[in-house]
SERO-4910 file (N, C-alpha, C, O; in steps of 0.05 Angstrom, whole numbers):
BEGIN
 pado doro    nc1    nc2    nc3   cac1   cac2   cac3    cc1    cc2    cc3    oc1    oc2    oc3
  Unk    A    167   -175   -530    157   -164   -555    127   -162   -556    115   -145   -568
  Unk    A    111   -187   -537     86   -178   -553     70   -159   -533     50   -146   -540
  Unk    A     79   -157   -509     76   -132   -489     69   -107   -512     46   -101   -518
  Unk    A     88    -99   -520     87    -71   -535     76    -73   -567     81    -59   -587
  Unk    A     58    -97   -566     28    -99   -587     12    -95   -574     -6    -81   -582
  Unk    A     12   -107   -549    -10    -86   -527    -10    -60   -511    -30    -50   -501
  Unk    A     17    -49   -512     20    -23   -502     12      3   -530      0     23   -526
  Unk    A     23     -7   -557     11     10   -573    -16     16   -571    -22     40   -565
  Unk    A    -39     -4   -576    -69      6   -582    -80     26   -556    -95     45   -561
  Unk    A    -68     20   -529    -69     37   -502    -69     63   -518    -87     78   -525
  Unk    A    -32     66   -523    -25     90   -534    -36    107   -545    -43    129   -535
  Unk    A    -40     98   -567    -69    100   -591    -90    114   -586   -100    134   -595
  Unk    A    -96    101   -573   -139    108   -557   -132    141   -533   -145    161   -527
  Unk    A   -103    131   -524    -99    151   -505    -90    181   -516    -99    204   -515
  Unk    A    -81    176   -521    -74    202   -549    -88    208   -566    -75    224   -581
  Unk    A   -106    205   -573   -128    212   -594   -135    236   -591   -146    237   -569
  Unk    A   -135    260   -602   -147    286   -595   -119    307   -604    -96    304   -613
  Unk    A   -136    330   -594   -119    354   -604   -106    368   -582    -83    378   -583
  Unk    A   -129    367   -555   -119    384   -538    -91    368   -525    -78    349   -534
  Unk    A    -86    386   -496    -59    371   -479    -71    353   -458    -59    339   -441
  Unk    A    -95    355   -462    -97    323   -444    -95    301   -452    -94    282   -437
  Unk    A    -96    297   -491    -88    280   -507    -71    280   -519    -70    266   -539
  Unk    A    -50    296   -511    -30    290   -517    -12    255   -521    -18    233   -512
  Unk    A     11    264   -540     19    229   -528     37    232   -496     41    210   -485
  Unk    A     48    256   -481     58    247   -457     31    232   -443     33    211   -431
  Unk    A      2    249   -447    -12    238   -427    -18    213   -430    -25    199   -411
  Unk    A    -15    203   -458    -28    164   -465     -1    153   -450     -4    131   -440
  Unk    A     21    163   -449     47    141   -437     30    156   -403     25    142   -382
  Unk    A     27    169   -404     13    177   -380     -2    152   -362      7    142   -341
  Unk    A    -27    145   -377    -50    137   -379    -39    113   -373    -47    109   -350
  Unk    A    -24     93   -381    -14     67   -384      9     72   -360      8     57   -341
  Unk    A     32     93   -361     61     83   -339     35     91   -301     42     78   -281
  Unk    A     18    105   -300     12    117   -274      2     83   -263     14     69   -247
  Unk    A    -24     76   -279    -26     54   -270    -20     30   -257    -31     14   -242
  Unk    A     13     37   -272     30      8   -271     53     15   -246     71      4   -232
  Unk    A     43     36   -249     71     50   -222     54     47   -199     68     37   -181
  Unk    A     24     52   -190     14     43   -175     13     17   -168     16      8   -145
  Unk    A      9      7   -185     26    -30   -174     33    -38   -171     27    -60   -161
  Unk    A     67    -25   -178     87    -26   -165     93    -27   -143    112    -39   -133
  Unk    A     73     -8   -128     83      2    -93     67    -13    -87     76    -19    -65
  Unk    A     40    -32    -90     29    -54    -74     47    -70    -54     41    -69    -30
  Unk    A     78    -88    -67     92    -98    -42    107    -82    -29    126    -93    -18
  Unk    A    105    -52    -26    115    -36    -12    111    -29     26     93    -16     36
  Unk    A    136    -45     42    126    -44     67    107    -19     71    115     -2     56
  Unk    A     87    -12     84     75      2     98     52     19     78     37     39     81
  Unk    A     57      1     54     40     25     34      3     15     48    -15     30     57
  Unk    A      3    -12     44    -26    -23     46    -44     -7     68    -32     -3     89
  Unk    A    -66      2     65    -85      5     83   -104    -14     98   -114    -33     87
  Unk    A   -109     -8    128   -121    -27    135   -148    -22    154   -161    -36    170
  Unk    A   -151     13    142   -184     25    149   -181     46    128   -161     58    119
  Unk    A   -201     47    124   -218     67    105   -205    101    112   -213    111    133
  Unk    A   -189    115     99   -195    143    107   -219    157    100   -240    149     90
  Unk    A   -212    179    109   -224    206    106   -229    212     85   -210    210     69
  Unk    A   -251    221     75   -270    236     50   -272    211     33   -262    216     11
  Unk    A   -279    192     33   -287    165     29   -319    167     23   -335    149     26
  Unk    A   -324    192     14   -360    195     15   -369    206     -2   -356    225    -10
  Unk    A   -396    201    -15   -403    227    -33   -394    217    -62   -389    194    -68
  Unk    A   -394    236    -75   -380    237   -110   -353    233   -104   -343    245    -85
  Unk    A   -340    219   -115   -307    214   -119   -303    219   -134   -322    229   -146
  Unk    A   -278    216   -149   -250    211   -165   -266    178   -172   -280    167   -155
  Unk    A   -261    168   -195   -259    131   -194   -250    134   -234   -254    151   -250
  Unk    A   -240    113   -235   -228    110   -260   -224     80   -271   -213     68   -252
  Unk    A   -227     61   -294   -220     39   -296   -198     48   -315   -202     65   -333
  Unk    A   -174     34   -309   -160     41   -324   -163     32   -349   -181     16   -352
  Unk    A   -147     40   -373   -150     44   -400   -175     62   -408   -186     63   -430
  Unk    A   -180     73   -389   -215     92   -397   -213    115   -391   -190    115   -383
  Unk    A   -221    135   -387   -227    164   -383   -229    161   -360   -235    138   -352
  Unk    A   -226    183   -344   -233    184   -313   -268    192   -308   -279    209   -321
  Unk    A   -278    179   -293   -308    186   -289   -307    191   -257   -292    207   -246
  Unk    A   -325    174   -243   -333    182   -214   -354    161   -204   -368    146   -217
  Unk    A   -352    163   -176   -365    138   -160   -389    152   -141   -389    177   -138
  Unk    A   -402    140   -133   -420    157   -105   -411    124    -90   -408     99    -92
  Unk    A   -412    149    -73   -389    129    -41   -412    133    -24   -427    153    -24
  Unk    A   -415    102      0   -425    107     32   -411     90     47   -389     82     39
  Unk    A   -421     83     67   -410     70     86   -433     55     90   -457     62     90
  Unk    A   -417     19     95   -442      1     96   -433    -23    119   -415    -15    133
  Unk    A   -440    -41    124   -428    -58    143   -405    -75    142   -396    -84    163
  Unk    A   -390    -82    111   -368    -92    107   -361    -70     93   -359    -75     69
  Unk    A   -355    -48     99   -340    -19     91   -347     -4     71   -371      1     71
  Unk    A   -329      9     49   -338     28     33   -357     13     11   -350     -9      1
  Unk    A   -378     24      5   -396     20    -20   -394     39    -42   -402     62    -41
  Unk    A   -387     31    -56   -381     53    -79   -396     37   -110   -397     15   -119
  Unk    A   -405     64   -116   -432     55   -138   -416     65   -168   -424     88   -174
  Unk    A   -393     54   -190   -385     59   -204   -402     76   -225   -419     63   -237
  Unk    A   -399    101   -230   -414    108   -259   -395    119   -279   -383    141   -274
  Unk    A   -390    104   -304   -367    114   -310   -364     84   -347   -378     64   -350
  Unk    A   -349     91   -361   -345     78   -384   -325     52   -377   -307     57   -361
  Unk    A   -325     30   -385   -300     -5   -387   -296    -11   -355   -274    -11   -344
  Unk    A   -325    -19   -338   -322    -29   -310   -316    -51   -321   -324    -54   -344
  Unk    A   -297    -79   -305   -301   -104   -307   -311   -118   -310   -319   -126   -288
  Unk    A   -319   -137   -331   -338   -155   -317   -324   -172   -294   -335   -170   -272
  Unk    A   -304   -186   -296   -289   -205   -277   -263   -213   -295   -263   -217   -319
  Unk    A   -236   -216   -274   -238   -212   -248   -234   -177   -254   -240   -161   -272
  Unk    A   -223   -176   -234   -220   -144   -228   -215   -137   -202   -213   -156   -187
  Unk    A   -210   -109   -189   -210   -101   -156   -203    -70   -166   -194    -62   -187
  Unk    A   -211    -51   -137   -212    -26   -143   -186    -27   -124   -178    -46   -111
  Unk    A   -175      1   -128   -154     10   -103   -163     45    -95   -170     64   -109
  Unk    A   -160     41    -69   -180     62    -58   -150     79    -55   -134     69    -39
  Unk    A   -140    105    -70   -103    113    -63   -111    143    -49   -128    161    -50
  Unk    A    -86    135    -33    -83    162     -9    -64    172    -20    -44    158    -20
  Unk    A    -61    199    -33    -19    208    -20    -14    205      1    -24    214     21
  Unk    A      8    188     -2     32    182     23     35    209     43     27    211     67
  Unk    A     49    229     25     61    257     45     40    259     59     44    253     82
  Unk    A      6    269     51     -8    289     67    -30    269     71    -52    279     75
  Unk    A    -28    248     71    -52    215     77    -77    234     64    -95    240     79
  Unk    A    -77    241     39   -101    249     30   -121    239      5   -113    241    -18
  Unk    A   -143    230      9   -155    214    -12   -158    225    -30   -168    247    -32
  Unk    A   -149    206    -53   -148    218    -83   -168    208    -96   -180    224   -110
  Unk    A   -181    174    -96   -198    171   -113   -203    137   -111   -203    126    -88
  Unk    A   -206    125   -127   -206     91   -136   -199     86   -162   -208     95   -182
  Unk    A   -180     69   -159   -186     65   -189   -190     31   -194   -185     15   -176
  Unk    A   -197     27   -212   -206     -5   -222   -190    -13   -245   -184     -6   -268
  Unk    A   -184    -39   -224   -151    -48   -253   -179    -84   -255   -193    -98   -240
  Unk    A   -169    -83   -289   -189   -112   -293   -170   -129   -301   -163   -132   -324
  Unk    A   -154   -149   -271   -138   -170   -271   -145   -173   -243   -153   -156   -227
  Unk    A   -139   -210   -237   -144   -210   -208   -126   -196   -197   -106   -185   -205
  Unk    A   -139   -198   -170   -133   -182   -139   -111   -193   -131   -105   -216   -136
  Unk    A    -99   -180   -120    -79   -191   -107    -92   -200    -74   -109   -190    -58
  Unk    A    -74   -226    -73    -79   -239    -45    -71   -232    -20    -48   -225    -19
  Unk    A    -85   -230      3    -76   -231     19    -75   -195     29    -58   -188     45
  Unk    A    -90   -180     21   -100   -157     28   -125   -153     50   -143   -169     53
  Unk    A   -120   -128     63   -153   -126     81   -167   -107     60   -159    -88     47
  Unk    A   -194   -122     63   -207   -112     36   -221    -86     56   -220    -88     81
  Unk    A   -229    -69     46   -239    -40     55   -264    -41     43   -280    -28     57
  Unk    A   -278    -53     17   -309    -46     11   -315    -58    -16   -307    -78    -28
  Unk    A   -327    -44    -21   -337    -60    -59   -339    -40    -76   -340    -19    -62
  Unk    A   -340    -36    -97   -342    -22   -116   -362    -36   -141   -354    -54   -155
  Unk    A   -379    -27   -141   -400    -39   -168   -410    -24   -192   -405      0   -193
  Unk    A   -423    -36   -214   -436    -23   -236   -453    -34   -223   -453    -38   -198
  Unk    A   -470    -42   -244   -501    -51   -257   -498    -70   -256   -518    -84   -252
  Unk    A   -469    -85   -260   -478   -117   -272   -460   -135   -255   -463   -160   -255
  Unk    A   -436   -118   -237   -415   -137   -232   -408   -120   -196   -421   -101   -186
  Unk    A   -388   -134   -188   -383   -121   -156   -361   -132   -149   -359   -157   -147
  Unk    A   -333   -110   -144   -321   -125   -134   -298   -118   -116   -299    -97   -104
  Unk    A   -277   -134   -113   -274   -119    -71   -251    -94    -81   -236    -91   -100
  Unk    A   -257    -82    -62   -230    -58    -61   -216    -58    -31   -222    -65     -8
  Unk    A   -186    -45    -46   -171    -49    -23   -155    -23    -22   -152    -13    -44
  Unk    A   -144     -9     -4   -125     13     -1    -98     22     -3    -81     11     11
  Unk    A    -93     37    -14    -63     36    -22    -51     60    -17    -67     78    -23
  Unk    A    -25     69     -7    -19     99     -2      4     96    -27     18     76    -32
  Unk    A      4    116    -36     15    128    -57     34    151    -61     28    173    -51
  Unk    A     57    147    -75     73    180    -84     60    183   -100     58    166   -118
  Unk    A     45    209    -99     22    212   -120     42    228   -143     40    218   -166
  Unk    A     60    251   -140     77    262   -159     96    236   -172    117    240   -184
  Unk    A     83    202   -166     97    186   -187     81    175   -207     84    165   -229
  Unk    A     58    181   -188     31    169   -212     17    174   -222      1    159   -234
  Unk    A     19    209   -217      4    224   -233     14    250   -240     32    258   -227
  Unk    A      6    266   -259     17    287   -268     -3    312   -276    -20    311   -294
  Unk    A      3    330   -262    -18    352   -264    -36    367   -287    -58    378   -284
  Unk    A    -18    363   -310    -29    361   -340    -47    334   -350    -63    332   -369
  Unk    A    -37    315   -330    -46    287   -343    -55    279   -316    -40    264   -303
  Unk    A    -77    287   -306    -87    272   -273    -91    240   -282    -96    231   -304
  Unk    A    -86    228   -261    -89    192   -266   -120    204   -247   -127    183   -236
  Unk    A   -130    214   -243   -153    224   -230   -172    244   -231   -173    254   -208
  Unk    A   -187    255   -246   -204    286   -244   -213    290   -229   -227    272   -220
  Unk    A   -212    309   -219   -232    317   -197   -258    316   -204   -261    315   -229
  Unk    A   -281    315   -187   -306    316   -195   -322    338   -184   -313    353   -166
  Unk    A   -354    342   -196   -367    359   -176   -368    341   -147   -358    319   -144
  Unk    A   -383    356   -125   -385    342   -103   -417    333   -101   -426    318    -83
  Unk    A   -437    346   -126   -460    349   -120   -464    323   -143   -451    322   -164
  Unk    A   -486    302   -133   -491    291   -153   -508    298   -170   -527    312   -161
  Unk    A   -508    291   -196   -532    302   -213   -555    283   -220   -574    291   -233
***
């Protein structure tokens, strides 16, 4: 019962608006993609254990319960560095998940869930604001379960930073 005193205000914030990206499918959107991505964490073979491809530049990055924003990504000596710019980073705990689609191993983005990490992962890099930093790890994904093309769990971004 008190789960769904915390799934309403989600709802709420997520649906606010007129257009169809605020819709209410996209706030059950906003809240079930997340949680379906978590789901596949103990999934044999989902975990990553190197960095893919297009791991650079402007991304996709998102904390969940927030709007989708974007990261500037490099490569550093303990792996991806990714510089969060974007609205509700963590302070602590927290961890990003760096998601591939499964079918075509293609990078979609990061997103930042603010609960600890799960144990016993190979961490791939960090993800920071301004005030906090913290590890990310990789995950392959059925992306047609965790996201929906009216309701991206991801926006695309420009590629150019501004």
């Amino acid at each position: 019962m008190r789960r769904s005193f915390l799934i309403l205000p989600l709802l709420s914030i997520a649906c606010a608006g007129g257009d169809s990206a605020s819709s209410f499918a996209c706030g059950i959107q906003a809240v079930a993609g997340p949680a379906m991505v978590l789901e596949q964490l103990p999934v044999a073979g989902r975990i990553l254990t190197q960095l893919p491809d297009g791991v650079e530049g402007v991304i996709p990055a998102r904390v969940v319960g927030y709007p989708s924003a974007h990261a500037l990504a490099a490569s550093g000596t303990d792996g991806a560095v990714l510089g969060f710019e974007g609205e509700g980073f963590p302070n602590a705990p927290g961890f990003g998940l760096i998601l591939v689609e499964d079918s075509l191993e293609t990078f979609k983005g990061v997103l930042v869930f603010e609960t600890e990490a799960p144990r016993g992962l190979p961490m791939l890099g960090s993800i920071s604001s301004a005030t906090m930093t913290l590890p990310v790890y990789g995950l392959r994904v059925t992306w047609s379960a965790v996201s929906d093309p009216r309701c991206p769990l991801l926006s695309p971004v420009d590629t150019v930073p501004q």
